[in-house]
N, C-alpha and C positions, 0 to 999 in steps of 0.2 A: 470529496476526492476519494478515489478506492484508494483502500490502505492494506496494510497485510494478508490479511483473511481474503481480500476480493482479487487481489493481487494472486496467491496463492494457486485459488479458485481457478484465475484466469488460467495460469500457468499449468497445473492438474488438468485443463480441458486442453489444451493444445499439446499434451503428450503425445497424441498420434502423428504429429508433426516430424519427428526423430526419426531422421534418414529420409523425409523428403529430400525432390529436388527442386529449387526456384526454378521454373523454366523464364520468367522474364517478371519484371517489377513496375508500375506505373505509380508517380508521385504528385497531387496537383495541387499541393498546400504548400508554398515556398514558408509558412508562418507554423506550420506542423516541422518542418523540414530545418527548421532555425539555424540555418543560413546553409545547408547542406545545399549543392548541386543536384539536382532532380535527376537527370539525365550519368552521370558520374554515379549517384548511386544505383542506378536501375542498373548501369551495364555490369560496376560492381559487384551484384547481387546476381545476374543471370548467371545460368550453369551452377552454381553453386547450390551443396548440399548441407541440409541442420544437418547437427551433428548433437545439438543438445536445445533445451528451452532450460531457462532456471529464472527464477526471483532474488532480487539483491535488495532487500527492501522492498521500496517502491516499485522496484526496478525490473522491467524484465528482458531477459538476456539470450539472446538467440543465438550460438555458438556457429562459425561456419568453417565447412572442409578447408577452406583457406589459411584459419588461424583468427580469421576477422569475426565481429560481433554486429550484431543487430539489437542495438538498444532501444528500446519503448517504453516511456512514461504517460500510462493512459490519463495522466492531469487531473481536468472535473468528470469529463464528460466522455474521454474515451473510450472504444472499446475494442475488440479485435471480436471479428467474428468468423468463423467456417462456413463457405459456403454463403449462399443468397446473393443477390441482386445487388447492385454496389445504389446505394441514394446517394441527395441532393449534399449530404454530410459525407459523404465517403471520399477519403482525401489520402488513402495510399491502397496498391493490388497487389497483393501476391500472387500468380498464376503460378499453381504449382505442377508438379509429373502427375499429382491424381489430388484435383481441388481447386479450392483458393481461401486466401487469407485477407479479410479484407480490413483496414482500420476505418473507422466514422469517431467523428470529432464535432459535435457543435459547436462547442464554443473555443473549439482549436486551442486550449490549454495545453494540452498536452505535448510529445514529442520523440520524434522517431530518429535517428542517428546510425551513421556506419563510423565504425572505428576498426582499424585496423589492429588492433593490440586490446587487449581489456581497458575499458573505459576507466579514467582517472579517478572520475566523479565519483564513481561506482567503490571504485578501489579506496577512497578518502573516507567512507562511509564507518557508521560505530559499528561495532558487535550486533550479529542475528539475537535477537530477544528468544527464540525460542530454543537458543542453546547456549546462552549467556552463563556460566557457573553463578550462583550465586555469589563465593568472594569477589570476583570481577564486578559483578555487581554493584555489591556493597563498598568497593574502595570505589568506583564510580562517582559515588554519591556522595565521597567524602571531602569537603571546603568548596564545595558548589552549593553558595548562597542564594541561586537565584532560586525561583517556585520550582517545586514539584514536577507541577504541570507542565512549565514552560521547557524543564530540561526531557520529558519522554517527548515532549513534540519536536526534540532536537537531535535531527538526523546522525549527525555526530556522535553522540550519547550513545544512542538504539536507532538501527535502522529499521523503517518502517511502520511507525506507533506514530499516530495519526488521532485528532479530537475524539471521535467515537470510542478507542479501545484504551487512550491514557482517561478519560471520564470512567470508563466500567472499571479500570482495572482502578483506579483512585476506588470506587464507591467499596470493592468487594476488599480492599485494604483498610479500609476506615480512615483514609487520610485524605485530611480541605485539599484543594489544588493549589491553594495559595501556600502552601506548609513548606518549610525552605528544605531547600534537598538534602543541607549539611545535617540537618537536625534528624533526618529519618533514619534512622540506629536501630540493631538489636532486632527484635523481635518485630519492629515494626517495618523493617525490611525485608525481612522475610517472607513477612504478607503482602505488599509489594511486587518482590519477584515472584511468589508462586501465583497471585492474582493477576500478573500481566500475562504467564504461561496460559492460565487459565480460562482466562477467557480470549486469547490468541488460538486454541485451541479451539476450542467450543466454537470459536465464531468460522475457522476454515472446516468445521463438521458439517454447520449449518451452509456452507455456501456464502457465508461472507453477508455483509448491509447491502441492502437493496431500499438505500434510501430517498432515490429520485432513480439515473438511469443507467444503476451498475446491475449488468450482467455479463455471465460469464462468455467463449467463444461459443458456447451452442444457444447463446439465448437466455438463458435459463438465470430467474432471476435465485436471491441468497432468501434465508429467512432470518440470521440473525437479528434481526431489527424485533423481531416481535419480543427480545429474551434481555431489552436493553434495559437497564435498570433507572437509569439516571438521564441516558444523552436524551438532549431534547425532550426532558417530559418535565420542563419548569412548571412548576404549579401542583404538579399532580402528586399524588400523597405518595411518600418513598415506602417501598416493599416490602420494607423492613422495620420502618415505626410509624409511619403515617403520616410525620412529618412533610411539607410541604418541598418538594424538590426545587433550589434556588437554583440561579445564573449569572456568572461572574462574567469579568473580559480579563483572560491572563495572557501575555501573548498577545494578542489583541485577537484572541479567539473566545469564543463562548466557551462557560465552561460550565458544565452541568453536576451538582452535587446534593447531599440530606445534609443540612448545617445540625444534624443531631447525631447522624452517625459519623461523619466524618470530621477528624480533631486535625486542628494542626501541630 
């Protein structure tokens, strides 16, 4: 699932989008659509101008001259793309004043929504990680007993920290995934928050993981994956001591760590 960094990515490519106009919108996933009106949102959306694109987490957010929103969570498999041919996966159209917008979805995870007001969901959501203060942080973390792990993958907490970048940012902090969150204090919070900054940064330089089939609106796939330390490299000797990279289920997600560099 794209997470922050591809999310970013996406949103960074669809910049030129600001101050088009929808000339007209075609919907044909009533299961992308989750339970939206096809026809109610197409007319909705016609004549109408972006006014903005932004990421809310996950989340991406298509501002309209109306006051209304265009919300899109590309899921596993989604993507938005400029321009090209719509395929057998292409399940919503933007025709814009100069272009189109198109979304493909295989495995139709994802989801597309008009709200007339800023979205609830959106609005419910934690603090942005990458302007998080640290004390906010750290009183965060404080008589939150459950793992580590399981609270950065908790939308409410941090929006947008997702298995790939709560595993790096765990590995370049020294901290197990299982390590309980009350307990992470001091100095080793520190490294924490500047380790999630960190490679949240590093990873929207790179263009975000391109770890099956996230790419951005022109195509274009990320390189982050080549600079991961930990996700998904179980077995293979950690970076940093040689040690054997293990794999947990925290969450009931994999979770990728060096049982030498990282303490609970």
């Amino acid at each position: 699932m794209p997470e922050l960094p591809e999310v970013e990515t996406v949103v960074r490519s669809l910049a030129r989008l600001k101050g088009r106009r929808i000339v007209s919108a075609e919907f044909t996933c009533l299961r992308v659509l989750r339970g939206g009106d096809p026809d109610h949102m197409a007319a909705s959306l016609a004549g109408r101008k972006i006014t903005g694109i932004e990421r809310y987490g996950k989340f991406i957010l298509a501002s309209l001259d109306s006051g209304a929103y265009l919300m899109i969570h590309l899921g596993m498999t989604g993507k938005l793309l400029l321009g090209g041919p719509a395929g057998k996966h292409t399940h919503a159209v933007l025709t814009l004043d100069r272009g189109v917008l198109l979304y493909d979805d295989s495995r139709q995870f994802g989801c597309i929504e008009y709200h007339e007001r800023f979205p609830a969901r959106v609005a419910r959501l934690g603090p942005e990680p990458l302007r998080i203060a640290f004390e906010d942080f750290a009183a965060g973390l404080r008589g939150r007993k459950t793992r580590i792990k399981a609270l950065l993958l908790n939308q409410m907490f941090l929006r947008g920290i997702g298995n790939i970048y709560a595993d790096e940012a765990l590995f370049r902090a020294g901290i197990h995934p299982e390590a309980s969150a009350s307990k992470i204090r001091g100095e080793r919070a520190h490294r924490l928050h500047g380790a999630i900054v960190e490679v949240l940064t590093e990873a929207i330089e790179a263009g975000g993981s391109s770890i099956s089939d996230y790419v951005d609106a022109q195509g274009r796939k990320g390189f982050f994956q080549f600079s991961h330390r930990v996700y998904q490299r179980t077995g293979e000797p950690c970076v940093a001591c040689g040690s054997k990279v293990r794999r947990v289920l925290v969450a009931q997600r994999s979770s990728h760590f060096c049982p030498k560099c990282q303490k609970r």
